[in-house]
TORKOL-4160 file (C-alpha; in steps of 0.2 Angstrom, whole numbers, padded with zeros to 4 digits, m for minus):
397
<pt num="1" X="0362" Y="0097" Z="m0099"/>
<pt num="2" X="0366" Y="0098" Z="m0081"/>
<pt num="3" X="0349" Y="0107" Z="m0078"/>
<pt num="4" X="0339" Y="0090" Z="m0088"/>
<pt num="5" X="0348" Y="0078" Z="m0077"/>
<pt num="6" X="0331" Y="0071" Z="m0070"/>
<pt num="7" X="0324" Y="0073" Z="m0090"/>
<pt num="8" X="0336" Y="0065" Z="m0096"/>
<pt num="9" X="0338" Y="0050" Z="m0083"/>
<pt num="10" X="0321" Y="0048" Z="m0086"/>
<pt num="11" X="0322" Y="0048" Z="m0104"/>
<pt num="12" X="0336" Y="0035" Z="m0103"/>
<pt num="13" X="0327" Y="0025" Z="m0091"/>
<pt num="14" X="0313" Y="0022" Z="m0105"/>
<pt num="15" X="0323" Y="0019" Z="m0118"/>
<pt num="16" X="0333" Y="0004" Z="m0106"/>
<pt num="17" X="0316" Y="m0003" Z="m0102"/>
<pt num="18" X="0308" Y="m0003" Z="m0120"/>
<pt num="19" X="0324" Y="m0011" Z="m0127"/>
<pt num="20" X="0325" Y="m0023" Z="m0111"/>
<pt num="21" X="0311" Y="m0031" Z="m0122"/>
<pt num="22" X="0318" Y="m0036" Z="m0137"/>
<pt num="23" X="0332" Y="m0046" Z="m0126"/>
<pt num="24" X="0322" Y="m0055" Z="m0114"/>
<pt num="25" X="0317" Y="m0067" Z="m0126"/>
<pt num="26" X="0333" Y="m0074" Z="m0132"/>
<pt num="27" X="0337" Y="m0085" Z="m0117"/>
<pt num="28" X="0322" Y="m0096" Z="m0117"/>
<pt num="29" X="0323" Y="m0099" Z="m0138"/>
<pt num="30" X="0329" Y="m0116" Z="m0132"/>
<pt num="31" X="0315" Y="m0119" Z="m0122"/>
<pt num="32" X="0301" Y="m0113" Z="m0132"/>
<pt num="33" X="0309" Y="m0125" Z="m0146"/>
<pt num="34" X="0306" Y="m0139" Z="m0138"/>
<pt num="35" X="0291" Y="m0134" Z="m0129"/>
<pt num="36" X="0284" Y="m0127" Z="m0147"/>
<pt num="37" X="0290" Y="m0141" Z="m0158"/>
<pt num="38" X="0300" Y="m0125" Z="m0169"/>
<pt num="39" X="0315" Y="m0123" Z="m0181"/>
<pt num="40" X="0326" Y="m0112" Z="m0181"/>
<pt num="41" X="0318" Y="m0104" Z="m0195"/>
<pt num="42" X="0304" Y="m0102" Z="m0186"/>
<pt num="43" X="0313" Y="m0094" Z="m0173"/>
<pt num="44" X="0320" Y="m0083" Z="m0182"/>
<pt num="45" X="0303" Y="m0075" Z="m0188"/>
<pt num="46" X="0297" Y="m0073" Z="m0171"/>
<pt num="47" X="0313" Y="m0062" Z="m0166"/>
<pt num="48" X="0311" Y="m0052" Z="m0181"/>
<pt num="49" X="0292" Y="m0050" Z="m0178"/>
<pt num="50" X="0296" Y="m0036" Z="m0167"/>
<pt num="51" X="0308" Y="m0028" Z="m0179"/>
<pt num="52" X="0295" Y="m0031" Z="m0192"/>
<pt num="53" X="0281" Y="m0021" Z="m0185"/>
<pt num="54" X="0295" Y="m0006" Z="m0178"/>
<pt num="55" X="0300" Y="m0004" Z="m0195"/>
<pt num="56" X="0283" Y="m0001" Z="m0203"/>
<pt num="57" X="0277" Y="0011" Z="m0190"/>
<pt num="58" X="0296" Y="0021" Z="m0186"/>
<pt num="59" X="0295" Y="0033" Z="m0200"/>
<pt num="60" X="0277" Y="0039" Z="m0197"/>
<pt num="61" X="0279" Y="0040" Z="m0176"/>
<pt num="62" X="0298" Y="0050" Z="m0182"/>
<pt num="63" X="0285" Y="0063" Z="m0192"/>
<pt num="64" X="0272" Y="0061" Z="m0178"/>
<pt num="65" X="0286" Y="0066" Z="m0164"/>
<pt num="66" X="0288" Y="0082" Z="m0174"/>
<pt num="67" X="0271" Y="0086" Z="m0176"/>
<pt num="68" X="0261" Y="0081" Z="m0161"/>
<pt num="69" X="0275" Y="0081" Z="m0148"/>
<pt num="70" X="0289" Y="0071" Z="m0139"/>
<pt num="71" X="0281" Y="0067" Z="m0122"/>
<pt num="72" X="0264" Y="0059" Z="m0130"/>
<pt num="73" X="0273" Y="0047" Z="m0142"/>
<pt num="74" X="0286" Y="0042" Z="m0125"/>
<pt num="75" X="0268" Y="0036" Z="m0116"/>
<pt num="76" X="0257" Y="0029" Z="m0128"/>
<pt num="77" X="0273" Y="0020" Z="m0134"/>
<pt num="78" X="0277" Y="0013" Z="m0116"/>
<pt num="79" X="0259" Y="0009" Z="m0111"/>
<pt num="80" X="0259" Y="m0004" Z="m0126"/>
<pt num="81" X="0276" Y="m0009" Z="m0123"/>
<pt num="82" X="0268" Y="m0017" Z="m0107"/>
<pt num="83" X="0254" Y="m0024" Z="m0116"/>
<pt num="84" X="0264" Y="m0033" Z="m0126"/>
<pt num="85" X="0274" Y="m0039" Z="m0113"/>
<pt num="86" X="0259" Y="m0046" Z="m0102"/>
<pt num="87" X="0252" Y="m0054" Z="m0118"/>
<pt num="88" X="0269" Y="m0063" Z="m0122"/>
<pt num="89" X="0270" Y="m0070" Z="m0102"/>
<pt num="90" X="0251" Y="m0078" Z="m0105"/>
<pt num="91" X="0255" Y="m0085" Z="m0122"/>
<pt num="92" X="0252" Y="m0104" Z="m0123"/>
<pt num="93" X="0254" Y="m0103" Z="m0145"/>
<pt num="94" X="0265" Y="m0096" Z="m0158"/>
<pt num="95" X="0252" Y="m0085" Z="m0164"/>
<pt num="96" X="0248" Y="m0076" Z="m0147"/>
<pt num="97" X="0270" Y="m0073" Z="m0146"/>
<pt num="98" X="0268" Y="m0065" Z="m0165"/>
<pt num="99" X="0256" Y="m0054" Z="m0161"/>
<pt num="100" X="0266" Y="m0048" Z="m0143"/>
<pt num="101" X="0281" Y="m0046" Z="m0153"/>
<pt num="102" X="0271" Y="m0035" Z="m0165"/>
<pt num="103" X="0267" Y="m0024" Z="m0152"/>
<pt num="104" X="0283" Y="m0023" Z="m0144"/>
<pt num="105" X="0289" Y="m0017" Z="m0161"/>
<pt num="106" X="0276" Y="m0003" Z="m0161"/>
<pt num="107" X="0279" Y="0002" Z="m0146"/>
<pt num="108" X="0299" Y="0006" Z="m0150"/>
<pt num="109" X="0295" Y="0014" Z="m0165"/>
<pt num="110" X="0285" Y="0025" Z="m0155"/>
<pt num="111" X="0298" Y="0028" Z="m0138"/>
<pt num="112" X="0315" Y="0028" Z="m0149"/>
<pt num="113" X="0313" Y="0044" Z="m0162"/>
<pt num="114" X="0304" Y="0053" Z="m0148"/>
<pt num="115" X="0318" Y="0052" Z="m0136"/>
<pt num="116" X="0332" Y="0056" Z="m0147"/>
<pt num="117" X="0322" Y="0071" Z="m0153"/>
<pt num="118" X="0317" Y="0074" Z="m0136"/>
<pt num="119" X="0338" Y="0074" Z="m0132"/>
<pt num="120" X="0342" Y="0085" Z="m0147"/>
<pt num="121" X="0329" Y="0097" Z="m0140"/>
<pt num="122" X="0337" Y="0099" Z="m0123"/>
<pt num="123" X="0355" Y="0100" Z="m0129"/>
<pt num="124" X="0368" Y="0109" Z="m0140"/>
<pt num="125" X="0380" Y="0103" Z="m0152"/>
<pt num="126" X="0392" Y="0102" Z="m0134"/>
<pt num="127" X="0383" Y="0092" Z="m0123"/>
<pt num="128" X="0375" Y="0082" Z="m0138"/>
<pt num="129" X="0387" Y="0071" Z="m0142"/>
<pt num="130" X="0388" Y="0068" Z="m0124"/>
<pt num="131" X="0370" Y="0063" Z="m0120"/>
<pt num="132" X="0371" Y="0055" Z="m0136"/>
<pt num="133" X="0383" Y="0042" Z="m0128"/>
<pt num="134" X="0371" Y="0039" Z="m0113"/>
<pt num="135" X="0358" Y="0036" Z="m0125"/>
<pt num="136" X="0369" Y="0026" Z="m0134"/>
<pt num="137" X="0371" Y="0016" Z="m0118"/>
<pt num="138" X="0354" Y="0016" Z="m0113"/>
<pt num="139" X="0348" Y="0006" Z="m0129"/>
<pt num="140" X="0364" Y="m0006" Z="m0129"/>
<pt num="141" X="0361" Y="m0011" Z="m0112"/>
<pt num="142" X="0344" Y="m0014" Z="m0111"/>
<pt num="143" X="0345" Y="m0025" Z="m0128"/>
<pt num="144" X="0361" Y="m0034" Z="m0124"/>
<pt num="145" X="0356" Y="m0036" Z="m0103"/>
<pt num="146" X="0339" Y="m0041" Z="m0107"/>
<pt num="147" X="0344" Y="m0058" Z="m0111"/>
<pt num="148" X="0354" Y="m0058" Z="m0094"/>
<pt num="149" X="0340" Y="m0054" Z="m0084"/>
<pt num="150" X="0326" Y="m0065" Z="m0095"/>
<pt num="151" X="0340" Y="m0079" Z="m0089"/>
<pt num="152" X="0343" Y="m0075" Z="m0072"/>
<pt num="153" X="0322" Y="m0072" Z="m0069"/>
<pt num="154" X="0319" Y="m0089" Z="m0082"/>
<pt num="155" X="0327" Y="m0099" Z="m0068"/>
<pt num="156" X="0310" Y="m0095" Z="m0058"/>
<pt num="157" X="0297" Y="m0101" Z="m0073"/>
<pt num="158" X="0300" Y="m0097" Z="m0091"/>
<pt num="159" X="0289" Y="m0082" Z="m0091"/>
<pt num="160" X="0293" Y="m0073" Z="m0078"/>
<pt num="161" X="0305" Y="m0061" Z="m0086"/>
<pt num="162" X="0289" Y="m0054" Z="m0097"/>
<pt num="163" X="0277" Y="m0051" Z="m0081"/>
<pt num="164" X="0292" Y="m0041" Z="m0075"/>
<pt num="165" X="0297" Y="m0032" Z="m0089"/>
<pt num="166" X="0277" Y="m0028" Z="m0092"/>
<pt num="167" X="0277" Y="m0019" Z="m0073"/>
<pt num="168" X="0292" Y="m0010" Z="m0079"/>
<pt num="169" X="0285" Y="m0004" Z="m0094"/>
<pt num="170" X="0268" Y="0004" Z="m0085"/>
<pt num="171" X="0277" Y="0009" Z="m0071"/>
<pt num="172" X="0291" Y="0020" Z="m0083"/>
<pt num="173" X="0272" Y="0028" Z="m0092"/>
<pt num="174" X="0265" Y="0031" Z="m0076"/>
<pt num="175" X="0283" Y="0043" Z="m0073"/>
<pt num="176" X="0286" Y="0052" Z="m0088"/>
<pt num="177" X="0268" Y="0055" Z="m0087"/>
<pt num="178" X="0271" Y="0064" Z="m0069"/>
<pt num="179" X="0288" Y="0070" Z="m0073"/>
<pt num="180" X="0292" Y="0074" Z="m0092"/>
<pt num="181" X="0285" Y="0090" Z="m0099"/>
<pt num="182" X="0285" Y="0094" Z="m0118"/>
<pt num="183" X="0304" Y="0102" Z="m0125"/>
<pt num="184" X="0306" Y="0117" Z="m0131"/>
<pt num="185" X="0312" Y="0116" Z="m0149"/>
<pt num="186" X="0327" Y="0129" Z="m0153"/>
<pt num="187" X="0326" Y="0125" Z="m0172"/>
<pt num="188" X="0334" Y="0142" Z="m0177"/>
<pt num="189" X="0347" Y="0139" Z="m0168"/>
<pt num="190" X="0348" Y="0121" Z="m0177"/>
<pt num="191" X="0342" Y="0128" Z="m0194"/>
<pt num="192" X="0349" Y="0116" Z="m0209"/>
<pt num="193" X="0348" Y="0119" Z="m0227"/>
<pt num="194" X="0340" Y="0107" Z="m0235"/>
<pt num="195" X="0344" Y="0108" Z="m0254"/>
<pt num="196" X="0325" Y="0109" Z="m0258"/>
<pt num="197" X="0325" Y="0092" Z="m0252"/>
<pt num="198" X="0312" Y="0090" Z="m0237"/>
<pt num="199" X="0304" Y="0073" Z="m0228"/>
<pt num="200" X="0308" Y="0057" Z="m0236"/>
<pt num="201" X="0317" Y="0063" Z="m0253"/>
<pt num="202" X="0329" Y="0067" Z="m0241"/>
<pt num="203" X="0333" Y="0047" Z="m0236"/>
<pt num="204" X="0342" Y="0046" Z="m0252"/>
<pt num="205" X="0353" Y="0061" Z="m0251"/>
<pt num="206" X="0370" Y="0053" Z="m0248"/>
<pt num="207" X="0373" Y="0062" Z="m0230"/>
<pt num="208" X="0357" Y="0054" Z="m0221"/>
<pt num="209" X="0358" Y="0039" Z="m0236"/>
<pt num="210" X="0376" Y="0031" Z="m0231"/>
<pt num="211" X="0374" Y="0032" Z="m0213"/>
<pt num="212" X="0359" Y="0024" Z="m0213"/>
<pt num="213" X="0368" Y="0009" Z="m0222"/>
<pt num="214" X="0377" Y="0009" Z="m0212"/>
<pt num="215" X="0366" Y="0009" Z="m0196"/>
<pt num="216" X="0357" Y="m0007" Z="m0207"/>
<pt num="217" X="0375" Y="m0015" Z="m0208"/>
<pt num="218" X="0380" Y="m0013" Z="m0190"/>
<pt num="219" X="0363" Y="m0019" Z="m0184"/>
<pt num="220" X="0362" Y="m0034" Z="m0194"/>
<pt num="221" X="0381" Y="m0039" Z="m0186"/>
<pt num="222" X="0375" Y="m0037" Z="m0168"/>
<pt num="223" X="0356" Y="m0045" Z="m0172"/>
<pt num="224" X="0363" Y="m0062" Z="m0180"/>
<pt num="225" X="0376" Y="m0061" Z="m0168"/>
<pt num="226" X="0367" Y="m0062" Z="m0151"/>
<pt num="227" X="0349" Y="m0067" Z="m0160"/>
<pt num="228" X="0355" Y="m0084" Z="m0161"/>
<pt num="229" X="0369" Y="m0083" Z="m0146"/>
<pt num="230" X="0359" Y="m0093" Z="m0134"/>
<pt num="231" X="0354" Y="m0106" Z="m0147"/>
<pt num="232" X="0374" Y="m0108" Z="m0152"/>
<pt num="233" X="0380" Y="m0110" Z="m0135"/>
<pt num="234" X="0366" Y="m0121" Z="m0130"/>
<pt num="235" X="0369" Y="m0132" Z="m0146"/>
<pt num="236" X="0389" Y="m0132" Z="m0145"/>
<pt num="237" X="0393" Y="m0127" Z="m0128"/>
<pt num="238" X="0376" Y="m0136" Z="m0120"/>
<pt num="239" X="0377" Y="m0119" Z="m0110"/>
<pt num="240" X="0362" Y="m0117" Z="m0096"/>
<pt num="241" X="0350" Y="m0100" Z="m0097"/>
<pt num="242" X="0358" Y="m0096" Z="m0081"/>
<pt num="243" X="0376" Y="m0097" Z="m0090"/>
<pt num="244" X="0370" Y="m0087" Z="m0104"/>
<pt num="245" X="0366" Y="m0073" Z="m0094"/>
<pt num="246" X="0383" Y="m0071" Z="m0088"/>
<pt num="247" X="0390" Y="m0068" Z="m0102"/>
<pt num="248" X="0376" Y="m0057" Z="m0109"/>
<pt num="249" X="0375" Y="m0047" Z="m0094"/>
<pt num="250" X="0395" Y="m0046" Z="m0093"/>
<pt num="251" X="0396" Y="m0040" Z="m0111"/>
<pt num="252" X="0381" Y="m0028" Z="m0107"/>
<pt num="253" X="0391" Y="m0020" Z="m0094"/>
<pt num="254" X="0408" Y="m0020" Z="m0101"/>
<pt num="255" X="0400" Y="m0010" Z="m0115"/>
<pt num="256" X="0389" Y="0003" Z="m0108"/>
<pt num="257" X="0403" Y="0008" Z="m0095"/>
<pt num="258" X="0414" Y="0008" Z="m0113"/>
<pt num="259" X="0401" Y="0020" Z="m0119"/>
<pt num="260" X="0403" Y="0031" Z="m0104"/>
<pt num="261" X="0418" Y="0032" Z="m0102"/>
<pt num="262" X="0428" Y="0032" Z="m0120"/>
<pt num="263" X="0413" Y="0036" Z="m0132"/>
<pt num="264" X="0418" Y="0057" Z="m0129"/>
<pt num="265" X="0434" Y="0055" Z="m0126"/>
<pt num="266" X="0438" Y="0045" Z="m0143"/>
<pt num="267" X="0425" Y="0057" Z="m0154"/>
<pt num="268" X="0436" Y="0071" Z="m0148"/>
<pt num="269" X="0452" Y="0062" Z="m0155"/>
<pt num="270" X="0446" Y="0053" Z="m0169"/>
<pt num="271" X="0432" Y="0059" Z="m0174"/>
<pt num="272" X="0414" Y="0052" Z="m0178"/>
<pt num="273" X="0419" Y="0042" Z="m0193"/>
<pt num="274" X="0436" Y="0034" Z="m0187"/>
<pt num="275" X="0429" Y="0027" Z="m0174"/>
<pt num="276" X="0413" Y="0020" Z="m0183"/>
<pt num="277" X="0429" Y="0013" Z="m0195"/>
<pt num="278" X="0438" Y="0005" Z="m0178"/>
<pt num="279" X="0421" Y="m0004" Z="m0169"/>
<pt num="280" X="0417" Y="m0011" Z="m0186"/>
<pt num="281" X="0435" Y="m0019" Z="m0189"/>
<pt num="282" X="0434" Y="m0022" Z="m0172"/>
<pt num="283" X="0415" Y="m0030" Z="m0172"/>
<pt num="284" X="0419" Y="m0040" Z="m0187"/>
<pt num="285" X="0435" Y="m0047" Z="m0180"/>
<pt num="286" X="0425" Y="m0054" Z="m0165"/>
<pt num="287" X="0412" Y="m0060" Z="m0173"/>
<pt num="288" X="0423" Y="m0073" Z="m0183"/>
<pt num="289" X="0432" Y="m0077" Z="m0169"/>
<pt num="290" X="0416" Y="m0086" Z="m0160"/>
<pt num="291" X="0416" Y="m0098" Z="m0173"/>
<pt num="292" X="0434" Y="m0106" Z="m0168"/>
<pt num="293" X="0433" Y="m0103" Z="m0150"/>
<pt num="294" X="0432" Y="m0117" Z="m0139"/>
<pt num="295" X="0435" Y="m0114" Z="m0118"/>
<pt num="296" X="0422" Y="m0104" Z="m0107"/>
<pt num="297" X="0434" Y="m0093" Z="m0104"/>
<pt num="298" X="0436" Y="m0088" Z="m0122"/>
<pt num="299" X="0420" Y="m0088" Z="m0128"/>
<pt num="300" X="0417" Y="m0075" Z="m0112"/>
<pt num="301" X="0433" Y="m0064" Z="m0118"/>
<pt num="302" X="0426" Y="m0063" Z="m0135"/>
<pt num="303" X="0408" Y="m0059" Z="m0132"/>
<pt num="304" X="0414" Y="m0047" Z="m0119"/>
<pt num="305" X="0423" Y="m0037" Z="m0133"/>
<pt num="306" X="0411" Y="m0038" Z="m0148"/>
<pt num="307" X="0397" Y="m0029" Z="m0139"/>
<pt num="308" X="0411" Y="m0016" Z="m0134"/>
<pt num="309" X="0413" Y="m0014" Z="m0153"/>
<pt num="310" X="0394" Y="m0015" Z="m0157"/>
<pt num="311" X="0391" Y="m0001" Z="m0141"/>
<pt num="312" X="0404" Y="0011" Z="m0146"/>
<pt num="313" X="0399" Y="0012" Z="m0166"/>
<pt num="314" X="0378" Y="0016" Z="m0162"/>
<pt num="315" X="0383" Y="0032" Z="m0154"/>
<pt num="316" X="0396" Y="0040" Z="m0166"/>
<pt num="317" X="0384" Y="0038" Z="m0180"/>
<pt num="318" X="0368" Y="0043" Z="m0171"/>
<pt num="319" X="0378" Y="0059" Z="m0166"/>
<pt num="320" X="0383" Y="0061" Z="m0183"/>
<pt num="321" X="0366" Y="0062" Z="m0189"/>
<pt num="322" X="0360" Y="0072" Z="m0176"/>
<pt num="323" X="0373" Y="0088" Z="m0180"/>
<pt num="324" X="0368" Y="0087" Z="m0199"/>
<pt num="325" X="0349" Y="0085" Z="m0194"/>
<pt num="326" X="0345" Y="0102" Z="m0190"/>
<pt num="327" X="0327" Y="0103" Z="m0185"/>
<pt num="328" X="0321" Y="0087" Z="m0193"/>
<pt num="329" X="0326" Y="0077" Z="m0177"/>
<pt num="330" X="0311" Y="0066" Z="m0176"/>
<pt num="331" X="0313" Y="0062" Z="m0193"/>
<pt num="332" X="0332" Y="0057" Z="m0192"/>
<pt num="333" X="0325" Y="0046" Z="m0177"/>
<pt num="334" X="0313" Y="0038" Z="m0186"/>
<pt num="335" X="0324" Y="0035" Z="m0203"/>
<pt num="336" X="0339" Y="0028" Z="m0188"/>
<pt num="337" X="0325" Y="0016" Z="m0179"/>
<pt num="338" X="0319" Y="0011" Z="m0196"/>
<pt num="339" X="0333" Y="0006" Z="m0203"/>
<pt num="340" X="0337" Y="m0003" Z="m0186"/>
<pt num="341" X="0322" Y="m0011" Z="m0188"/>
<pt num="342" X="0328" Y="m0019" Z="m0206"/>
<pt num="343" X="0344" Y="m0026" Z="m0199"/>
<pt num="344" X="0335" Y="m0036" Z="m0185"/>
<pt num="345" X="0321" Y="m0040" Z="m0194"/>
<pt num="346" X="0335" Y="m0048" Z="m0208"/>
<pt num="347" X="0349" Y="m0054" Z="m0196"/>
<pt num="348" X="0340" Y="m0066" Z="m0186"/>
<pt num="349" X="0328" Y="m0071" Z="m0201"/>
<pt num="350" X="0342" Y="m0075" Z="m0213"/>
<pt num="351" X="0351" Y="m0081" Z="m0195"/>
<pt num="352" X="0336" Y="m0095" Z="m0192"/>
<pt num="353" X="0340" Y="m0102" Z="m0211"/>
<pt num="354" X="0357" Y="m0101" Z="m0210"/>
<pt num="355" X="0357" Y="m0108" Z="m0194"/>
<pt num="356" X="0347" Y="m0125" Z="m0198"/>
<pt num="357" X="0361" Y="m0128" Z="m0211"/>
<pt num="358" X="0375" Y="m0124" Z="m0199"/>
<pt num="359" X="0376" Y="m0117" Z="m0183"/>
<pt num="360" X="0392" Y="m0108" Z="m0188"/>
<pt num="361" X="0385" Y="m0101" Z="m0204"/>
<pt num="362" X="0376" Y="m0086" Z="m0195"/>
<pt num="363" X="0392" Y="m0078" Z="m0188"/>
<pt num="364" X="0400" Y="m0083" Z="m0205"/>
<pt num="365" X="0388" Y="m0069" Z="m0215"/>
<pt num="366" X="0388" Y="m0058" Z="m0202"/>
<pt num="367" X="0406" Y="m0055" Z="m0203"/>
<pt num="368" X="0406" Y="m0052" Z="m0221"/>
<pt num="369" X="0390" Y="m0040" Z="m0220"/>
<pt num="370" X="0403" Y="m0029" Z="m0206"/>
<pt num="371" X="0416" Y="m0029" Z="m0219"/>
<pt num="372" X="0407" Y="m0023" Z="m0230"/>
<pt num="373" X="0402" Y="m0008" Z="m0218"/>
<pt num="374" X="0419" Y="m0005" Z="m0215"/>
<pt num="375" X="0422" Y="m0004" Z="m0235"/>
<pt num="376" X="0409" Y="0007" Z="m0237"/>
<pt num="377" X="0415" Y="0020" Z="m0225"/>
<pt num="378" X="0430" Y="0024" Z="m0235"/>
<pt num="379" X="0418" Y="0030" Z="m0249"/>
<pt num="380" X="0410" Y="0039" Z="m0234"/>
<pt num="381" X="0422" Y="0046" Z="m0225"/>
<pt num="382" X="0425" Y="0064" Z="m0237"/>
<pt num="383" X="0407" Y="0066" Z="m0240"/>
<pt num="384" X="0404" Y="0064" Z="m0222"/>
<pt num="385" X="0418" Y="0076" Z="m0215"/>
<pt num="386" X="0413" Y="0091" Z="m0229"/>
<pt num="387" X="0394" Y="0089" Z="m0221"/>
<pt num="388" X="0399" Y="0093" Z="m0203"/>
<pt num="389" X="0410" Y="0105" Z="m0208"/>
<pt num="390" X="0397" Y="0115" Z="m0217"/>
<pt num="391" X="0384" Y="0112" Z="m0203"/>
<pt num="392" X="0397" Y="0117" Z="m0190"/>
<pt num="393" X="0400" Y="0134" Z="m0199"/>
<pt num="394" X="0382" Y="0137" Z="m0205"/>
<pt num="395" X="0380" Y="0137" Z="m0184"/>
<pt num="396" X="0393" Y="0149" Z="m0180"/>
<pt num="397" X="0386" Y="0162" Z="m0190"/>
């Protein structure tokens, strides 16, 4: 890995920017209520727009990673993240913020199975879990810190943050365009046995099926958690943009260097599904919690921690899947961002009806969709271990 160092930055550096997206909108919800005349309903729909459109078009970009390559999916996908962008900054209607969304989605599904297959290609089963982590931390950031910096950059005019997350987008093209040259792909070295199951069938064999689950359940906890954070805080708290991107952004951080610095260390000692088990309990917890909280200081505490929870779990499961992938890496990536796709298309759509009927109700669900996550991976936790124990010998010969 240490010869892909500027790869790999690279690669992160995309997957921050293209994830920035989905963030940047959260901080002004309050405003484009009122300047909209929407319900919460409503805003729920134009937050899951993104996830809507990155659902239907993840699992064909996964297969069109494999087929045509990981570098032209990265561009193509980056050049209409900033599009989309652009469009959303000069959007005086409803409609026009739909149709940027739309595109924002389609542009993640086309960045976010190309990188991690782009990842898997440049590393081993070592350094994978690893660079698994950054990516991990790349994604995590860039959607928890993007509402921090759309509140930080709102305080200069409400569309602001889009312009500058548009130039970020083109510029980030423009680079791997310069700098990114096509993997090579070691798929003997990778070579998995498939049980005469190949493409889709295989999303319902129990390996790939149960960790998708539970990619949808811990998605769905951390979109109606932060989806409708600014819109609970504003309502409850009567708490400024400016305000909400502290706390945003301190999360963000606290959870990335969390991902850094623990993510290997604690794979190593408990292994990937433990720790899936932990940041679920630990997630779900949280997420109750911001329901009976009351002082800034407390509210700060516990939103701190929930996205160490949230950042911690994304990796273990993604490395997970990529051991037992074999050389279907793209695929993997587009069944994981599809999946993700589901959660926060539901979480903040089921959030916005919830929401209108009590603000509490949101984090309510929530917490009882992440307890169900954490049931299921006592089902999961054999299954799981037999699988990578197969994989891991099916390698060493």
């Amino acid at each position: 890995m240490k010869n892909n160092k500027v790869t790999l930055g690279l690669l992160l550096m995309n997957l921050f920017i293209a994830f920035l997206g989905i963030g940047l909108v959260i901080p002004v919800l309050p405003t484009l209520m009122n300047e909209l005349d929407i319900t919460g309903t409503t805003v729920g729909y134009l937050t899951a727009a993104f996830a809507i459109a990155q659902l239907i078009v993840s699992p064909f970009a996964g297969k069109a990673a494999d087929q045509f390559g990981r570098k032209i999916m990265i561009v193509i996908g980056l050049f209409i993240f900033g599009i989309s962008e652009f469009l959303f900054g000069i959007g005086k209607d409803i409609q026009m913020l739909i149709i940027s969304r739309l595109l924002g989605g389609i542009s993640a599904a086309f960045i976010m199975p190309a990188v991690t297959a782009f990842i898997a290609d440049i590393t081993n089963l070592d350094t994978r879990p690893k660079a698994l982590g950054y990516m991990s931390a790349a994604i995590s950031t860039g959607f928890i810190i993007g509402p921090g910096i759309g509140g930080f950059l709102a305080e200069f005019g409400t569309r602001i943050p889009f312009f500058f997350a548009g130039a970020l987008g083109t510029i980030a093209a423009i680079l791997s365009i310069l700098l990114l040259s096509e993997p090579n792909r070691h798929e003997n070295s990778h070579k998995q046995v498939s049980d005469g199951k190949v493409g889709f069938k295989r999303i319902m064999d129990p390996k790939y099926f149960l960790a998708f689950l539970l990619i949808f359940i811990a998605s769905f906890g951390l979109a109606a958690f932060e989806s409708f954070f600014s819109l609970f805080v504003d309502h409850k708290f009567q708490f400024k943009p400016s305000d909400i991107a502290i706390v945003i952004t301190g999360g963000a951080v606290l959870g990335a260097v969390s991902q850094v610095v623990l993510f290997d260390r604690l794979t190593r000692i408990w292994g990937e599904i433990k720790l899936i088990q932990y940041s679920l309990i630990l997630s779900a917890i949280l997420v109750f919690l911001m329901t009976v909280v009351h002082s800034y200081f407390s509210i700060l505490l516990v939103t701190f921690l929930v996205f160490v929870g949230f950042d911690l779990f994304r990796p273990a499961v993604t490395s997970y899947l990529s051991n037992i992938a074999g050389n279907e890496q793209g695929f993997v990536g587009g069944m994981n961002s599809m999946y993700t796709s589901l959660a926060n298309i539901s979480g903040p759509i089921l959030g916005g009806i919830l929401f209108d009927i009590d603000i509490n109700y949101p984090y309510y669900f929530a917490t009882l969709i992440l307890f169900l996550g954490i049931v299921l991976t006592l089902f999961w936790k054999k299954q799981a271990n037999n699988s990578s124990k197969e994989v891991k010998a099916r390698v060493a010969n």
